[in-house]
N, C-alpha and C positions, 0 to 999 in steps of 0.2 A: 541565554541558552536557546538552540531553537529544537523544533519540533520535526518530525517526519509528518507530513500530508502526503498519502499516497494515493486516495482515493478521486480528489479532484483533479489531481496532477492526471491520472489518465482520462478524461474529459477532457484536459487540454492538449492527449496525444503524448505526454512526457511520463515518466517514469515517478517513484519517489522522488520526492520532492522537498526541501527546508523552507519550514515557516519561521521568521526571525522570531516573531514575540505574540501570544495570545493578544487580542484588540485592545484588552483594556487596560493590557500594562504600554501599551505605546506609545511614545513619547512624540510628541508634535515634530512633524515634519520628518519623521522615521518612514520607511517603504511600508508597502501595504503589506499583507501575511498572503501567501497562495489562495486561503479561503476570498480573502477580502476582493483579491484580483477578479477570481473566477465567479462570484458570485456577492461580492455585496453589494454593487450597484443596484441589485434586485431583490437580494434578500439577506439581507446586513446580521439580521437578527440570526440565519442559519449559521452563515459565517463565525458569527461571534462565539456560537455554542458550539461549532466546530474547534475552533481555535482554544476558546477555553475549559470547557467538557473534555469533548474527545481526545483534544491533544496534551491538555493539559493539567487533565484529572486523568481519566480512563488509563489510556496507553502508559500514564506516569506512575498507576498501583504500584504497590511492590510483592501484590498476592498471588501474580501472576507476571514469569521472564516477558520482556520481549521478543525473544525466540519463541516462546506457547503461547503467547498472546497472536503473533503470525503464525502461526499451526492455526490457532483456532479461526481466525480470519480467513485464511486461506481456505479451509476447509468449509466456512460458512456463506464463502465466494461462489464454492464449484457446486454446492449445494442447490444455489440459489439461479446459479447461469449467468453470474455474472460478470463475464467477460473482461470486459474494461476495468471494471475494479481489481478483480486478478490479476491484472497483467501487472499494476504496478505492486500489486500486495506482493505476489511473488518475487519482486524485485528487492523489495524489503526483507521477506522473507530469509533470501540467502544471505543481504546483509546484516540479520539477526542471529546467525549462528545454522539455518535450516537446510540440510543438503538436499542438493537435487534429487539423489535416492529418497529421502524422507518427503518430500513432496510428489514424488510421482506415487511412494507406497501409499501417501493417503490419498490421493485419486485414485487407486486402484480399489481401494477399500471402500472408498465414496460411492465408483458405481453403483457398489450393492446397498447402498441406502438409500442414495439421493437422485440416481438414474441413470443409465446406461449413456443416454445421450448429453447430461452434464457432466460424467465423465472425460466423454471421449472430446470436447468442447475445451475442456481443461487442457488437455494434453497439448493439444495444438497450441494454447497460449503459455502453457508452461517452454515447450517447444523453442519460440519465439523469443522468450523472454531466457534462457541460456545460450540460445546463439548471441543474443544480443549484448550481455553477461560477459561470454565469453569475446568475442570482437574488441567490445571495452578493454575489457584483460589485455587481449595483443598489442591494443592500438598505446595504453598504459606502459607496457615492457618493451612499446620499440619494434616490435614483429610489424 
């Protein structure tokens, strides 16, 4: 089963991303995981708690949808000004159930907690990331 990696996949410029298998169930001569790509020649040990932590503890609870579990990322993205990680969370996002209205209304709401200017930072890459959304769509149905 594999995993969504969203957050290195935009370090490498790409959107959500599938990780085949946490590291340490990988069978000899199986492809590396996204983490493994991006980052274990350097830091194996991140990687791995990436893969099997994050992806494959955390995001796999059942105490919390995947669609609130991307609410909540998302919202602790634009919080934080985090750009590039947004770009792919949000990508995730809508294909966890999250509509572009319910993502622009918590950036709207965010201003007023987290700041006017990680707000408006957001919009642009939400922005970005439904033309992009959308294009796929066309390019998908033949348009």
């Amino acid at each position: 089963m594999g995993h969504w990696f969203p957050c290195l996949a935009a370090l490498a410029g790409g959107f959500a991303c599938i990780i085949a298998t946490p590291a340490a169930a990988q069978e000899p001569g199986q492809q590396p995981t996204r983490a493994q790509q991006l980052m274990g020649d350097i830091a194996p040990k991140l990687a791995e708690l990436t893969d099997e932590v994050l992806l494959g503890d955390v995001w796999e609870r059942p105490q919390l949808s995947k669609r609130d579990r991307s609410l909540v990322t998302v919202s602790a993205l634009v919080a934080l000004n985090r750009p590039d990680q947004l770009r792919s969370h949000i990508g995730l996002a809508r294909q966890n159930g999250v509509t572009e209205e319910e993502i622009v209304e918590a950036i709207t709401q965010l201003a007023f907690y987290a700041g006017w200017p990680n707000a408006i930072t957001a919009v642009g890459v939400a922005r970005e990331v439904f033309k992009s959304d959308a294009g796929a769509a066309r390019r998908e149905n033949g348009k």
